[in-house]
C-alpha positions in Angstrom: 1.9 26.9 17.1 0.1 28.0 14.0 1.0 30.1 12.1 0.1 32.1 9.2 -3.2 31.7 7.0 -4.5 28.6 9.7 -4.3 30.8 12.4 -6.1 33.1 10.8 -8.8 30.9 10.0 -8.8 29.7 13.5 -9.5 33.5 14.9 -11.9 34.1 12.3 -14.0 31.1 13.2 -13.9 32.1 16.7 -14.9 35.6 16.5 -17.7 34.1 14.6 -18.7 31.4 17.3 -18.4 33.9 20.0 -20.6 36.6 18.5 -22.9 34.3 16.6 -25.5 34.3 19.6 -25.7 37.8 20.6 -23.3 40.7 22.8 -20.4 39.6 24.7 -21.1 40.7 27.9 -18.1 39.0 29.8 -14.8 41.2 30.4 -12.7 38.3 30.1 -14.2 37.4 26.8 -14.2 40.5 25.7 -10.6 40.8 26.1 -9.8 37.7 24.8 -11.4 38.2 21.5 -9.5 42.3 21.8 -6.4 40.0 21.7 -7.8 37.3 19.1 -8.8 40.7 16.4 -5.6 42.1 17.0 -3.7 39.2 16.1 -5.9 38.9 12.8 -5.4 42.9 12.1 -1.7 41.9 12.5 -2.0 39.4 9.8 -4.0 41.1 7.5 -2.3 42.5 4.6 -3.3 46.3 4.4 -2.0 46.2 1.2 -4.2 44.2 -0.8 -7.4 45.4 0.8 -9.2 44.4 -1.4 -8.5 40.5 -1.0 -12.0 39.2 -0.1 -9.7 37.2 2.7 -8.8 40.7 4.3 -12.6 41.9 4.3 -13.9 38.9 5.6 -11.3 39.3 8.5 -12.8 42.7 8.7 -16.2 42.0 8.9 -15.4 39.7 11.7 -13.3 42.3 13.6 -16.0 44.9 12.9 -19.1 42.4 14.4 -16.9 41.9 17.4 -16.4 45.7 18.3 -20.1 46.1 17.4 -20.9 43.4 19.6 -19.5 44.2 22.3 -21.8 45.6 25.4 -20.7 46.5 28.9 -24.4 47.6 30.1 -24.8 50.8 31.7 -20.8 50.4 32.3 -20.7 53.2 29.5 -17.0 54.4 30.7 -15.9 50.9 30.3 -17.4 50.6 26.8 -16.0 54.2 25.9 -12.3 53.1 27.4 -13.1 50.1 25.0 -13.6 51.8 21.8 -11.1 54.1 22.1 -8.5 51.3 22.6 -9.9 49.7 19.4 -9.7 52.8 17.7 -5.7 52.7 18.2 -5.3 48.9 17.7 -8.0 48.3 14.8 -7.7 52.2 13.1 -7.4 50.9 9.8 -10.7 48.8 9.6 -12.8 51.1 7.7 -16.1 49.1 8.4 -15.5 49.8 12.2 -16.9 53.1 12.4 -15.0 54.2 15.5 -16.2 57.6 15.3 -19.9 56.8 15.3 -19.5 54.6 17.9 -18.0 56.8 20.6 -20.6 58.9 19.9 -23.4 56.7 20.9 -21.9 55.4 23.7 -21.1 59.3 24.9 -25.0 60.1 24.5 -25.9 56.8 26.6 -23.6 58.8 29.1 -25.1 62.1 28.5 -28.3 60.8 29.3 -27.4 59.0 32.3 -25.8 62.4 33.6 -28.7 64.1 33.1 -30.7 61.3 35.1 -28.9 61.6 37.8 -28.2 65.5 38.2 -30.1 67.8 40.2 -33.1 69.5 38.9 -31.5 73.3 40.7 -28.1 72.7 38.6 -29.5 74.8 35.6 -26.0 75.3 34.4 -24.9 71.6 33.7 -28.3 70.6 32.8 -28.3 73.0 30.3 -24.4 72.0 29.4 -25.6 68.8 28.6 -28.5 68.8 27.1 -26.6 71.6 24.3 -24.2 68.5 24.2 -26.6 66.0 23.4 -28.5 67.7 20.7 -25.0 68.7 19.0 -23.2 65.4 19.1 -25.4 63.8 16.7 -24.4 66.8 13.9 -20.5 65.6 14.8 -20.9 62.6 13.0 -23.1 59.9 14.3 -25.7 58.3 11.4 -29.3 58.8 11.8 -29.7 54.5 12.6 -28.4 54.9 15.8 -30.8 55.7 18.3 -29.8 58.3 21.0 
């Protein structure tokens, strides 16, 4: 077993290999990599952020999340982030926040997609929720 600054290098090279190309799409991917940034956030010294080791770690991590795509599976993606959001909450470069956001107007837009035209009330609901959720937080680069 490896431990220490090897492993380390070991995950970081393979968060780069598997996000290198493109999303992860896969679950069980996905999940492997979930377990492969954890164990990296649990070796990284939140102490001396400022080690260029430690950022390059959190680069990596922070590609991963980004990279991450479940499709039109946007509960999945949202159940996703938040779990990163507990296990990787000190990554600064992660951007949680915006995140969750954009994945909640991709569902806000599929609701109102699929709801009747005669529901005025929810329609209205959520199209006041989907012109206020970009004020809560989410940058002007990401396209909702």
């Amino acid at each position: 077993m490896m431990h220490g600054n090897s492993r380390g290098i070991v995950n970081m090279h393979i968060l780069d290999m598997a996000t290198r190309n493109g999303y992860v799409h896969d679950p069980t991917t996905i999940q492997l990599l979930f377990e492969i940034s954890q164990a990296l956030h649990s070796d990284t010294d939140l102490v001396n952020m400022k080690n260029d080791a430690n950022q390059q770690q959190a680069r990596f991590i922070s590609r991963f999340v980004r990279m991450v795509d479940y499709g039109v599976e946007y509960e999945r993606h949202l159940a996703f982030l938040m779990e990163c959001r507990g296990a990787l909450s000190n990554i600064v470069e992660l951007k949680i926040n915006e995140h969750v956001l954009s994945v909640c107007s991709k569902l806000i837009e599929t609701a109102k997609l699929c709801l009747n035209a005669k529901d005025k009330y929810l329609t209205s609901t959520i199209s006041f929720l989907h012109k206020n959720l970009p004020a809560a937080g989410v940058s002007s680069s990401i396209a909702i």
